[in-house]
ZADO-1210 file (C-alpha; in nm, 4 decimals, padded with zeros to 6 digits):
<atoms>
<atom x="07.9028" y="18.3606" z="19.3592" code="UNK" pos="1"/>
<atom x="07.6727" y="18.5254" z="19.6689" code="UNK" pos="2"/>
<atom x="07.7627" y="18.3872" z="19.9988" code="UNK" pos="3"/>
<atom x="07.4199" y="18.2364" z="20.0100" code="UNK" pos="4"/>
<atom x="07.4794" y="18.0315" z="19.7070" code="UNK" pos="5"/>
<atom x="07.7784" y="17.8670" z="19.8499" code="UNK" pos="6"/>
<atom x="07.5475" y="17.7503" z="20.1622" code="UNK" pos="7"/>
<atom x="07.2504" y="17.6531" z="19.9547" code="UNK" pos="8"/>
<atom x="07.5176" y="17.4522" z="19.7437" code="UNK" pos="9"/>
<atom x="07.6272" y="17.2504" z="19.9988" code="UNK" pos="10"/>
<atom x="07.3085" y="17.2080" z="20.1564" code="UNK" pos="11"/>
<atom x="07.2663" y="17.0141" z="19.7940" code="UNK" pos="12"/>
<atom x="07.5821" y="16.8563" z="19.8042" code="UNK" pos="13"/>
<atom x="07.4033" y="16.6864" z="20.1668" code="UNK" pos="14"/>
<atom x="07.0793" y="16.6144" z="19.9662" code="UNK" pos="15"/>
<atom x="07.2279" y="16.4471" z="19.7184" code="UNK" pos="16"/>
<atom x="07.4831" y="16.2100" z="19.8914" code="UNK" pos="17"/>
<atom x="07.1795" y="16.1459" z="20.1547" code="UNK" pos="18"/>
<atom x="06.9284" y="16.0887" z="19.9054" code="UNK" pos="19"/>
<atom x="06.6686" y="16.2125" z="20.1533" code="UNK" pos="20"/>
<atom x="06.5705" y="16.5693" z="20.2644" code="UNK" pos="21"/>
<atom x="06.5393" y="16.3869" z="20.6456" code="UNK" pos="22"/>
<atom x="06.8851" y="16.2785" z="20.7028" code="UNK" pos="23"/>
<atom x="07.0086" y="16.5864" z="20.5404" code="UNK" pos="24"/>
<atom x="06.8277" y="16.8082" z="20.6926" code="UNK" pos="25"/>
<atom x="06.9519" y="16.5995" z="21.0527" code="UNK" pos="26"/>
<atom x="07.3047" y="16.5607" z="20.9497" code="UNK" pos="27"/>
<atom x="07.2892" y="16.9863" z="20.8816" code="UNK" pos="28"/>
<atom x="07.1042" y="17.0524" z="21.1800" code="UNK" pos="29"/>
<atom x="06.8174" y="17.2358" z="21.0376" code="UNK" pos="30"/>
<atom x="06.4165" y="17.1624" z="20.9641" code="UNK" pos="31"/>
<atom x="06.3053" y="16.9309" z="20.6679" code="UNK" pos="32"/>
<atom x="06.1394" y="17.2233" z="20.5209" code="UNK" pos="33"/>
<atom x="06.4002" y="17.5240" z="20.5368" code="UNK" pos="34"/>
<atom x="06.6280" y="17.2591" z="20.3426" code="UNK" pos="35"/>
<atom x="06.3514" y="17.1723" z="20.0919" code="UNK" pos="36"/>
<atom x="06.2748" y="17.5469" z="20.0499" code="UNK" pos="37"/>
<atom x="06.6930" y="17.6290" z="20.0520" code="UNK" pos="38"/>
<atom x="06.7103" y="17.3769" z="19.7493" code="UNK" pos="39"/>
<atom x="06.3758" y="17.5147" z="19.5414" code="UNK" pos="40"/>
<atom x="06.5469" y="17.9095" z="19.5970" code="UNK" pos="41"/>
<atom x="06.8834" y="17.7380" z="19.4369" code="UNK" pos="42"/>
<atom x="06.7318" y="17.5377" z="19.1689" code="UNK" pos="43"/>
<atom x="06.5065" y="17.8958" z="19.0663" code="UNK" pos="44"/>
<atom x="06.8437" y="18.1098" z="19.0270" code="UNK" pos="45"/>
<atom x="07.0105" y="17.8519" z="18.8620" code="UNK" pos="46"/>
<atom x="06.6813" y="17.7832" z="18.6201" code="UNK" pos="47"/>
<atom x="06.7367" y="17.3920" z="18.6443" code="UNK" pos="48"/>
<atom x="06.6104" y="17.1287" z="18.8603" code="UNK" pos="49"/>
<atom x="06.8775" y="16.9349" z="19.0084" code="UNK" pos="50"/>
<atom x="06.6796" y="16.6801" z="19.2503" code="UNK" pos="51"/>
<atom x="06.3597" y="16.4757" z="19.1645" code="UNK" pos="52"/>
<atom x="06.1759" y="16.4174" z="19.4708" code="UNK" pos="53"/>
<atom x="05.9017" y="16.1340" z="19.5167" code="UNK" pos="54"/>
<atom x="05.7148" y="16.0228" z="19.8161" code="UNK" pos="55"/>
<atom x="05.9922" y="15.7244" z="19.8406" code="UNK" pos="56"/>
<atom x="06.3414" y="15.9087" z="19.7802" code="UNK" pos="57"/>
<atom x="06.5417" y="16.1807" z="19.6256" code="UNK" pos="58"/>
<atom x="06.7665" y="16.1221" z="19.3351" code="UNK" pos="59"/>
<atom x="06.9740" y="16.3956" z="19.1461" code="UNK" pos="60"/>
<atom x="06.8215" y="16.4965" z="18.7574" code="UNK" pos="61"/>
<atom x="07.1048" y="16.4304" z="18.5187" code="UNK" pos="62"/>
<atom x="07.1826" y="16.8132" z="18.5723" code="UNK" pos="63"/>
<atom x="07.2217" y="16.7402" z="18.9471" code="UNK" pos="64"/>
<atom x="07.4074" y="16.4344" z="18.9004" code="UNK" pos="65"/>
<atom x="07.6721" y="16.6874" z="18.6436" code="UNK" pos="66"/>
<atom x="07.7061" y="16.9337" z="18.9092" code="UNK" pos="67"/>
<atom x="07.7315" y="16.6793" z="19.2217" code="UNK" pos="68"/>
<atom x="08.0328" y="16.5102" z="19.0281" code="UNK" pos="69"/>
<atom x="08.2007" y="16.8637" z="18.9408" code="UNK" pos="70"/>
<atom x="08.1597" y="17.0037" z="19.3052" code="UNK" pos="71"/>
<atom x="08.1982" y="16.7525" z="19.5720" code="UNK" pos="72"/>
<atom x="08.5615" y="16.6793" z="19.5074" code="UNK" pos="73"/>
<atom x="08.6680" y="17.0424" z="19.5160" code="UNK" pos="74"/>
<atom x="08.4586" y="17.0730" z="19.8456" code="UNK" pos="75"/>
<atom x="08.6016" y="16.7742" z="19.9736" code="UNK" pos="76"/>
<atom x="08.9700" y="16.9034" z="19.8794" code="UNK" pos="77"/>
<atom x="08.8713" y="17.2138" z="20.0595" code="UNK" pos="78"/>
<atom x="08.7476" y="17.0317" z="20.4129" code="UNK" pos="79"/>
<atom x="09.0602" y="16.8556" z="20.3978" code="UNK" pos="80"/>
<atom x="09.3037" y="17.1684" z="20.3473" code="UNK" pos="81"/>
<atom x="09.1119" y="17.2774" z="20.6799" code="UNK" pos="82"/>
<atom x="09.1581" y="17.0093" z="20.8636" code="UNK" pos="83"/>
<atom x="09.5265" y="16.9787" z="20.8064" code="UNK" pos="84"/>
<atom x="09.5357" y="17.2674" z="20.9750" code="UNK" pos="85"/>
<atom x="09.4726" y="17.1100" z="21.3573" code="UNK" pos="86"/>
<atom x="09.8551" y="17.0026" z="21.2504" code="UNK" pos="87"/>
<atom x="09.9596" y="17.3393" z="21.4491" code="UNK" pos="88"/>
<atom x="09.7217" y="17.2614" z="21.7355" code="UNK" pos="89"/>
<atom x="09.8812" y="17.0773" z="22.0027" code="UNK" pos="90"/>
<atom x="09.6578" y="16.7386" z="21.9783" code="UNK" pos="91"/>
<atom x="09.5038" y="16.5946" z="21.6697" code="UNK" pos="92"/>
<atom x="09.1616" y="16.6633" z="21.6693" code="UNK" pos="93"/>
<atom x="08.7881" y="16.6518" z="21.4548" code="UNK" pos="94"/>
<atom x="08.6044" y="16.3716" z="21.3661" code="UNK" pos="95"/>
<atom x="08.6918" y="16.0264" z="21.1884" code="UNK" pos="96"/>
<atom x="08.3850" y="15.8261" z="21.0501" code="UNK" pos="97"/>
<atom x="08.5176" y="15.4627" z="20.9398" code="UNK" pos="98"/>
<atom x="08.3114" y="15.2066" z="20.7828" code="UNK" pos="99"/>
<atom x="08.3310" y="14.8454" z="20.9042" code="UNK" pos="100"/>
<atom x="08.1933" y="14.5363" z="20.9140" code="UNK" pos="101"/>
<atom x="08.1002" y="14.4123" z="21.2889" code="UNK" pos="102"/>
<atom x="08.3854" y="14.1309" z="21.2854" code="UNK" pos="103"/>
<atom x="08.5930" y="14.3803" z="21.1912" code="UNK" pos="104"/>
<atom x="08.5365" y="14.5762" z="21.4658" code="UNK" pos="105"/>
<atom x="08.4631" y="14.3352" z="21.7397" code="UNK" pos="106"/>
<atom x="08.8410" y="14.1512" z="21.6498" code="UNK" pos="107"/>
<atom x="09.0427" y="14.4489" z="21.4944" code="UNK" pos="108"/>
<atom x="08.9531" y="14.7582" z="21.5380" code="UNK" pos="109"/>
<atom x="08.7988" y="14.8444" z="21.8594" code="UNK" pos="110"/>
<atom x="09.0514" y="14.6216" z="22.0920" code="UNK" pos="111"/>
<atom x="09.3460" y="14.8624" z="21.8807" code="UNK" pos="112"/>
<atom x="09.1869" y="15.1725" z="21.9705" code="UNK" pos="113"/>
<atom x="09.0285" y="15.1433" z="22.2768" code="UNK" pos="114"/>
<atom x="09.3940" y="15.2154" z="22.5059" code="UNK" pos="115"/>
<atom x="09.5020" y="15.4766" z="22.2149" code="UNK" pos="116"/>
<atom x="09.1735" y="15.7066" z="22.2380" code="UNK" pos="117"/>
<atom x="09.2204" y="15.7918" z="22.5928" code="UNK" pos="118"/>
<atom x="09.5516" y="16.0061" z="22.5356" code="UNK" pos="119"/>
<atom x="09.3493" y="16.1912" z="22.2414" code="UNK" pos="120"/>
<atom x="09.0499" y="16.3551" z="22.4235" code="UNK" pos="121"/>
<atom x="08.9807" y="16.5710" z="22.1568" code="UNK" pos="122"/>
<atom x="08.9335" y="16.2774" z="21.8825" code="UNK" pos="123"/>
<atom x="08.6210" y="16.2117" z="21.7919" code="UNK" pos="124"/>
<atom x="08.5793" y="15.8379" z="21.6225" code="UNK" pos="125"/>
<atom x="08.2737" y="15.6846" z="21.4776" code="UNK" pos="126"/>
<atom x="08.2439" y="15.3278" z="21.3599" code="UNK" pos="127"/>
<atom x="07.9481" y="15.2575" z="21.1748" code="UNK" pos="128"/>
<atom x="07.9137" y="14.8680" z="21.1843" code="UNK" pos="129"/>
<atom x="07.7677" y="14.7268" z="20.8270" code="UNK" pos="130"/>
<atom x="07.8646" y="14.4527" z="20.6128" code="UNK" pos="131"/>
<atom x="07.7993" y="14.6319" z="20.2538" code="UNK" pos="132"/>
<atom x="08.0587" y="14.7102" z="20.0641" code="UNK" pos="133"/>
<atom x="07.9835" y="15.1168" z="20.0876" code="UNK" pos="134"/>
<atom x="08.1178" y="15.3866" z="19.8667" code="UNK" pos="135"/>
<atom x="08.3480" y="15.5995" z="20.1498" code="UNK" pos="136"/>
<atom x="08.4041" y="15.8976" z="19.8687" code="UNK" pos="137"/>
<atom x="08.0040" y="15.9786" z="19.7840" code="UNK" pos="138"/>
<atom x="07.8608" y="15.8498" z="20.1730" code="UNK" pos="139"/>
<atom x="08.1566" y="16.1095" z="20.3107" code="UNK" pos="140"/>
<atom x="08.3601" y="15.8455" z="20.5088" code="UNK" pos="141"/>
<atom x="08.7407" y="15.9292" z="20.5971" code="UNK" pos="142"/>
<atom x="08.8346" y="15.5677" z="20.6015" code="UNK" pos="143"/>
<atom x="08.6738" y="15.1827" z="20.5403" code="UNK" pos="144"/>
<atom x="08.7852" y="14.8595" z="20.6480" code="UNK" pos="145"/>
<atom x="08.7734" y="14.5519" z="20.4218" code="UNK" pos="146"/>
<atom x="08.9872" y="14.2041" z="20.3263" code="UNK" pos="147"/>
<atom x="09.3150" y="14.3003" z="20.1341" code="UNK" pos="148"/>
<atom x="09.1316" y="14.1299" z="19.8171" code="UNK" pos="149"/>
<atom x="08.8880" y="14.3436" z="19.7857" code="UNK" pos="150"/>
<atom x="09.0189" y="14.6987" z="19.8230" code="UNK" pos="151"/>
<atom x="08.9712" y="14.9275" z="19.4430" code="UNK" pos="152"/>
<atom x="09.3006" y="15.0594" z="19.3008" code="UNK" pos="153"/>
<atom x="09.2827" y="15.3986" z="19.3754" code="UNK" pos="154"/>
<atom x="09.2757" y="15.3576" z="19.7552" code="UNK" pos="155"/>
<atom x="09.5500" y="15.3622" z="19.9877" code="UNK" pos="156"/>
<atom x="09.5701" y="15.0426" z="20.1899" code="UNK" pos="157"/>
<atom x="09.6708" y="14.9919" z="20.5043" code="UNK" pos="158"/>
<atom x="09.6974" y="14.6051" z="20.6819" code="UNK" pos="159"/>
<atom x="09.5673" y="14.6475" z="21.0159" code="UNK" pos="160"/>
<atom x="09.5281" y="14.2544" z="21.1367" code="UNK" pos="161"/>
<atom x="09.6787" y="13.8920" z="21.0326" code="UNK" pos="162"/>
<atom x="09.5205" y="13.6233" z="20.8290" code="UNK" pos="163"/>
<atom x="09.2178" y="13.5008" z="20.9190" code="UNK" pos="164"/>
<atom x="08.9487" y="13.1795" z="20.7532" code="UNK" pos="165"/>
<atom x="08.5592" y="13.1407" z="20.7778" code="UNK" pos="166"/>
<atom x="08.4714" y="12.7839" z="20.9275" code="UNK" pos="167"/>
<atom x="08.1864" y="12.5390" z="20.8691" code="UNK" pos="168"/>
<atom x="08.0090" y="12.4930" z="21.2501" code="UNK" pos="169"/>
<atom x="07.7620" y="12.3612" z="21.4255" code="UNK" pos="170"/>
<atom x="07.6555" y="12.2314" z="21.7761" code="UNK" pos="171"/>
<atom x="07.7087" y="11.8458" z="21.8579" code="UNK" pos="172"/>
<atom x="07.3343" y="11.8071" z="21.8913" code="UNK" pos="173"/>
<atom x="07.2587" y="11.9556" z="21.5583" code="UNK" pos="174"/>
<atom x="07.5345" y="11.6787" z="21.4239" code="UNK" pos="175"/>
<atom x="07.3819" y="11.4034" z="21.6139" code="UNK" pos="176"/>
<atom x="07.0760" y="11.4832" z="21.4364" code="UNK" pos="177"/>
<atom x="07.2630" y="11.4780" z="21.1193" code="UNK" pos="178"/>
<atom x="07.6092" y="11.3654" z="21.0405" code="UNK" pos="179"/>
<atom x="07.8678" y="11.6201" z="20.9511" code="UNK" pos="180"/>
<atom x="07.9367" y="11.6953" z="20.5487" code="UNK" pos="181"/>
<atom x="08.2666" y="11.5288" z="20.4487" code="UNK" pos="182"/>
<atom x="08.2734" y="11.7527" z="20.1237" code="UNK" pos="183"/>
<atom x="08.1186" y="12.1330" z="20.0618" code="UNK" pos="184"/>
<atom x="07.8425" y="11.9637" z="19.8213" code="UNK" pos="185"/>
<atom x="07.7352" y="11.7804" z="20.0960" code="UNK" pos="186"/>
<atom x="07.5935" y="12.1478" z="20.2949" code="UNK" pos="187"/>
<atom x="07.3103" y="12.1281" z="20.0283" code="UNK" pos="188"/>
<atom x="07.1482" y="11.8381" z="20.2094" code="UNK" pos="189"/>
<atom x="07.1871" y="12.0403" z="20.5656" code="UNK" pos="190"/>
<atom x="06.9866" y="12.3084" z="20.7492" code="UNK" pos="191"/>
<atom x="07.2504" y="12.6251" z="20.6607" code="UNK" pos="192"/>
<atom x="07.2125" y="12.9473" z="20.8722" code="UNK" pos="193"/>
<atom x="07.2900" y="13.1937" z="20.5782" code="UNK" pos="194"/>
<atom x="07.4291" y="13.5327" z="20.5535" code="UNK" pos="195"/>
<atom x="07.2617" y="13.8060" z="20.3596" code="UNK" pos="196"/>
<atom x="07.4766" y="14.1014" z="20.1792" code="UNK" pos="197"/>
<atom x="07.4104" y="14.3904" z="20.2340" code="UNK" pos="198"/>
<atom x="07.5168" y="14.5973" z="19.9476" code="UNK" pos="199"/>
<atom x="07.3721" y="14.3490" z="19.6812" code="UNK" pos="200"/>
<atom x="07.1193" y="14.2123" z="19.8729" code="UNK" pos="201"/>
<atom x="07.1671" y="13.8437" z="19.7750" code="UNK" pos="202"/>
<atom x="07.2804" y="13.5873" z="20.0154" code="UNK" pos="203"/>
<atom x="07.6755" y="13.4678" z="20.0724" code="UNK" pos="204"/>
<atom x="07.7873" y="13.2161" z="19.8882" code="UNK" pos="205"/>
<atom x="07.9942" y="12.9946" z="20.1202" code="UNK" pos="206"/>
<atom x="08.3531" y="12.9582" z="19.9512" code="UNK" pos="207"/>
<atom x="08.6061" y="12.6852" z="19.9866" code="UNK" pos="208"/>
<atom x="08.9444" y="12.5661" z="19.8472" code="UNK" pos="209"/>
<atom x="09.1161" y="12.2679" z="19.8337" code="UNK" pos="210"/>
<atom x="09.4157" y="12.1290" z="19.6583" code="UNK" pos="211"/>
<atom x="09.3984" y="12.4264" z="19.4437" code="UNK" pos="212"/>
<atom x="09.0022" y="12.3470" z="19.3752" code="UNK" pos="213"/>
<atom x="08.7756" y="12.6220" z="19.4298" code="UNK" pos="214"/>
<atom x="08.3846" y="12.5876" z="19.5159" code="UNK" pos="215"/>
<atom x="08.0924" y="12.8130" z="19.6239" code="UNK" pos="216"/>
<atom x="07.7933" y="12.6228" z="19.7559" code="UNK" pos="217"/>
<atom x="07.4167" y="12.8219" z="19.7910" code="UNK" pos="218"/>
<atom x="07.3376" y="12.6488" z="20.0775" code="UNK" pos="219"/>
<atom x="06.9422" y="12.6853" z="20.2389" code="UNK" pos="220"/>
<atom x="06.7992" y="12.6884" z="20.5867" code="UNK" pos="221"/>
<atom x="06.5732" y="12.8586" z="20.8022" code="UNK" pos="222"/>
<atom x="06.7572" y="13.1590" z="20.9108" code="UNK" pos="223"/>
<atom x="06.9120" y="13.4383" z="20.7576" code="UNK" pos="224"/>
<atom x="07.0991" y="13.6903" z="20.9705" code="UNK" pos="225"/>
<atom x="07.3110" y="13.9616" z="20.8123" code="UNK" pos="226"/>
<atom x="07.5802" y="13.9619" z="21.1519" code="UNK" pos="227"/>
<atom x="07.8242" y="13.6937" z="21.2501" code="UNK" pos="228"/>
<atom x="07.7092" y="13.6944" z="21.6322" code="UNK" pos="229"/>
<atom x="07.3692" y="13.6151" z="21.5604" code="UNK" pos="230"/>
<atom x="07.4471" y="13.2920" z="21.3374" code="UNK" pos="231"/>
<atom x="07.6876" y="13.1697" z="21.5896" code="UNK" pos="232"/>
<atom x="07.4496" y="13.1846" z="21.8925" code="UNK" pos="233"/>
<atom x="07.1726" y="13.0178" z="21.6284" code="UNK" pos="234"/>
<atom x="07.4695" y="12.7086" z="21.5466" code="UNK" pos="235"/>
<atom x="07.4964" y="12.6968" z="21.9231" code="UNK" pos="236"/>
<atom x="07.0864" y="12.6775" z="21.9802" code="UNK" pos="237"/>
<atom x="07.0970" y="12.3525" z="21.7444" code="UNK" pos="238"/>
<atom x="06.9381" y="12.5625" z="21.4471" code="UNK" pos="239"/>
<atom x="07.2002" y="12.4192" z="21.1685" code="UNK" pos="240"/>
<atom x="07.5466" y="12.4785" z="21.0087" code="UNK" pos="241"/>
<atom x="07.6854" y="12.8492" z="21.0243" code="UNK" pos="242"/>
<atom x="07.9733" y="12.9632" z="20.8405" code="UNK" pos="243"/>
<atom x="08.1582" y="13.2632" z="21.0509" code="UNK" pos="244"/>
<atom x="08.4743" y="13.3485" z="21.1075" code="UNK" pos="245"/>
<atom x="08.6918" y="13.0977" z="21.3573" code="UNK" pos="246"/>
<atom x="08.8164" y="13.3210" z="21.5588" code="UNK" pos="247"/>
<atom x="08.4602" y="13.4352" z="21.7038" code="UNK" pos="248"/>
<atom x="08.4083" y="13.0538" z="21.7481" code="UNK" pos="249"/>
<atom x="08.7123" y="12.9669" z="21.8544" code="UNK" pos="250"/>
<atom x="08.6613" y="12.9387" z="22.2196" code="UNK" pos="251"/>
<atom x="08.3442" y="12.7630" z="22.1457" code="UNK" pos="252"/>
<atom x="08.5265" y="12.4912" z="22.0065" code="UNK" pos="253"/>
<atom x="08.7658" y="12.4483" z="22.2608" code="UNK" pos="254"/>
<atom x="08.4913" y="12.3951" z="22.5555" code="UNK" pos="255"/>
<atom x="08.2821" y="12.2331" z="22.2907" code="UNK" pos="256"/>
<atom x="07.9455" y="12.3999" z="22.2210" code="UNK" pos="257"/>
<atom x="08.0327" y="12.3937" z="21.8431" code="UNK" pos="258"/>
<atom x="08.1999" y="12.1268" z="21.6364" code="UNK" pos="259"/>
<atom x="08.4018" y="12.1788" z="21.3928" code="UNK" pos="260"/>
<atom x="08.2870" y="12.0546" z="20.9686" code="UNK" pos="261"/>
<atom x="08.4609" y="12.0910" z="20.6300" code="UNK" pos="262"/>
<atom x="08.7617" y="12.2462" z="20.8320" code="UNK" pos="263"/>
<atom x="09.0418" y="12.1304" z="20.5415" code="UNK" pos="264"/>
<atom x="08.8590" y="12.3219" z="20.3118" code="UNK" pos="265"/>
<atom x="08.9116" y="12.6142" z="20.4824" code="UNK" pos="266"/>
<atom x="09.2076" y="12.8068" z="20.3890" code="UNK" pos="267"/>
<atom x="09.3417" y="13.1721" z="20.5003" code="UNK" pos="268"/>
<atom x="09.2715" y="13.4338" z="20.3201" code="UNK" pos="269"/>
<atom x="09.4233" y="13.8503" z="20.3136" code="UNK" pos="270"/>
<atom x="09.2887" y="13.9705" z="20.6627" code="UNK" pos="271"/>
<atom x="09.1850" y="14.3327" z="20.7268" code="UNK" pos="272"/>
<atom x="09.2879" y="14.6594" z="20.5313" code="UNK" pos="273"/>
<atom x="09.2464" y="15.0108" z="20.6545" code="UNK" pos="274"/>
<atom x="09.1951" y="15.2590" z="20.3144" code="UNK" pos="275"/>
<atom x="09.1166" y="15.5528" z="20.1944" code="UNK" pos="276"/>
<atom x="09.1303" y="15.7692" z="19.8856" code="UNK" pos="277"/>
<atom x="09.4596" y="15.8225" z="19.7848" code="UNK" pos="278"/>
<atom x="09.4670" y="16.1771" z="19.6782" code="UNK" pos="279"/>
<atom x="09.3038" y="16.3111" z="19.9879" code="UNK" pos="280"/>
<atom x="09.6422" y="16.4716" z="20.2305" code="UNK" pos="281"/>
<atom x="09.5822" y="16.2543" z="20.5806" code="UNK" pos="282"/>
<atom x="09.4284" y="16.4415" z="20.8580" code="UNK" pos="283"/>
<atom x="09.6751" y="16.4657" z="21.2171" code="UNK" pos="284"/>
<atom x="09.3739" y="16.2704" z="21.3389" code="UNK" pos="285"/>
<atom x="09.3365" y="16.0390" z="21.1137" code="UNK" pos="286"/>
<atom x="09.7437" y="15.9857" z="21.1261" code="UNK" pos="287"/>
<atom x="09.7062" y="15.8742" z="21.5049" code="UNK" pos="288"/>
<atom x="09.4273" y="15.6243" z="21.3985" code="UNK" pos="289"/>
<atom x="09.6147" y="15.4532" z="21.1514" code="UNK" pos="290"/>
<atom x="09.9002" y="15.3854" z="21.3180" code="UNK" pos="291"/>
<atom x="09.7501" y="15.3006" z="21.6637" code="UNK" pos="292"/>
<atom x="09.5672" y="14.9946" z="21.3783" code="UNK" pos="293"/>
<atom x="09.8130" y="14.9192" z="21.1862" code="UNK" pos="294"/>
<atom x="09.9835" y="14.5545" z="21.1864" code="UNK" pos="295"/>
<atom x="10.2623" y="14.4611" z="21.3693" code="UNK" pos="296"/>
<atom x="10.3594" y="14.0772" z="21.3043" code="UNK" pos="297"/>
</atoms>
C-alpha cells in the first residue's frame, strides 16, 4: 500500500464514523472539498464506491460498510499501541473524550476531576454532555458513563458514584392547584414535564417499584426538555410534576420550593459506571482518570 492510500483511508475511516464530509473534514482539519476529492481519488483506485452521498447525509455502500468493519479496529489497535507509549514520558498525557449524560457530570464526574486535573497539565479531557445511549467504539470515544444496569458485556466497568433514585416533584403551588398522586396511575391525570431520549427519540417512561411491583406510566404535559436542570426549574415555575434525580432537588426540598410525590415508590437503583472496551490496553492518561473517579464507599 502507497503512503497516500493509508491517508486517504483514514480520511474514510473519519467520513464514515461522521457520516458527514463537514465534521470530517473539521475534525481532520482540512476543506470540505479536498476530503470529498481525497475520497473520489480512493474510491477510483480501488474501482468501488464506498460512500453514498445525498444532499441530507453520507452513509457507507455495503462495500464501505465491509471495509469500515475490517479496518477501524486494526487502526484503533494501532492509536492505542501509540499512546501507551506516553508511559515513558514523565506525565500522562493526550486526549480523553468521555461520553456522559449532564447529571452525570454535574454530580459525578466533574466535582472528581476538577482537584485531580490541575497536577496533570498535559491532560487533555473532554466531556461531551448527552443523554443517548452512544456507541463509544464507532463515534471514537475512550470512555462512557452510564447506570451499572445498562452497561453491554464486552465493556469494562468501572463504579464511579453510590446509589442514587429519580423522584416525583413539584412546587407547592402547582399541588395546591392539584392534589398530589397517591399512586403512579394517578400522574396520568397531572400536567407531567417529560423527558425526551435521545438515542431513540421517544419520551421516558417514568418507572417505579413497590413491594416488588413494577410500573412505567406515559405521562403528558406541556413541556418536554431532554436535560434534568431545565425540568426542575419548570417544577419550580409551577409548570407540573417532573421526575429528576433527588439529589439535584434535594436542597429544593429542604427550603421547600419543591414537594415531594410518589416518594415510596421510588427505590435505588445501580448508580454510575465508568467503561470502556475491554480489549483496548488503557492509556497512562486514561489510568489517572479512572482512578481519580472511581468509588470509594
Amino acid at each position: 500500500m502507497q503512503r497516500d492510500d493509508m491517508k486517504d483511508l483514514l480520511w474514510f475511516l473519519a467520513v464514515a464514523r461522521e457520516k458527514s464530509f463537514t465534521r470530517a473534514a473539521a475534525r481532520l482539519g482540512t476543506s470540505q472539498s479536498t476530503l470529498s476529492h481525497t475520497i473520489k481519488q480512493l474510491e477510483a483506485r480501488l474501482g468501488v464506491r464506498l460512500l453514498t452521498r445525498t444532499t441530507r447525509s453520507v452513509a457507507p455502500t455495503e462495500a464501505g460498510e465491509r471495509l469500515f468493519r475490517s479496518v477501524a479496529p486494526r487502526i484503533e489497535d494501532i492509536e492505542a499501541d501509540l499512546t501507551s507509549l506516553a508511559a515513558f514520558r514523565d506525565k500522562p498525557s493526550g486526549t480523553v473524550r468521555i461520553t456522559l449524560s449532564d447529571h452525570a457530570l454535574q454530580t459525578t464526574v466533574w466535582p472528581k476531576l476538577r482537584p485531580v486535573l490541575l497536577d496533570y497539565p498535559d491532560l487533555r479531557v473532554e466531556l461531551y454532555s448527552d443523554n443517548g445511549m452512544r456507541n463509544i467504539v464507532e463515534e471514537r470515544f475512550d470512555a462512557g458513563v452510564r447506570l451499572g444496569e445498562s452497561i453491554d458485556r464486552d465493556m469494562i466497568a468501572v463504579r464511579i458514584g453510590p446509589d442514587w433514585r429519580l423522584v416525583a416533584v413539584a412546587s407547592p403551588d402547582y399541588f395546591r392547584r392539584r392534589p398530589a398522586p397517591k399512586t403512579p396511575q394517578d400522574l396520568v391525570g397531572h400536567d407531567c414535564i417529560n423527558m425526551r431520549q435521545t438515542t431513540f427519540g421517544g419520551l421516558y417512561a417514568w418507572e417505579f417499584t413497590k413491594d416488588g411491583r413494577d410500573l412505567r406510566v406515559r405521562v403528558e404535559g406541556q413541556l418536554t426538555f431532554n436535560t434534568s436542570i431545565a425540568m426542575i426549574d419548570a417544577a419550580m415555575s409551577g409548570y407540573g410534576i417532573a421526575y429528576v434525580p433527588e439529589d439535584l432537588v434535594s436542597r429544593h426540598l429542604s427550603e421547600g420550593r419543591l414537594e415531594l410525590a410518589l416518594g415510596d415508590w421510588s427505590l435505588p437503583f445501580p448508580g454510575y459506571h465508568l467503561y470502556y472496551p475491554s480489549r483496548r490496553q488503557i492509556s497512562p492518561a486514561m489510568a489517572v482518570i479512572v482512578d481519580a473517579l472511581r468509588h470509594r464507599s
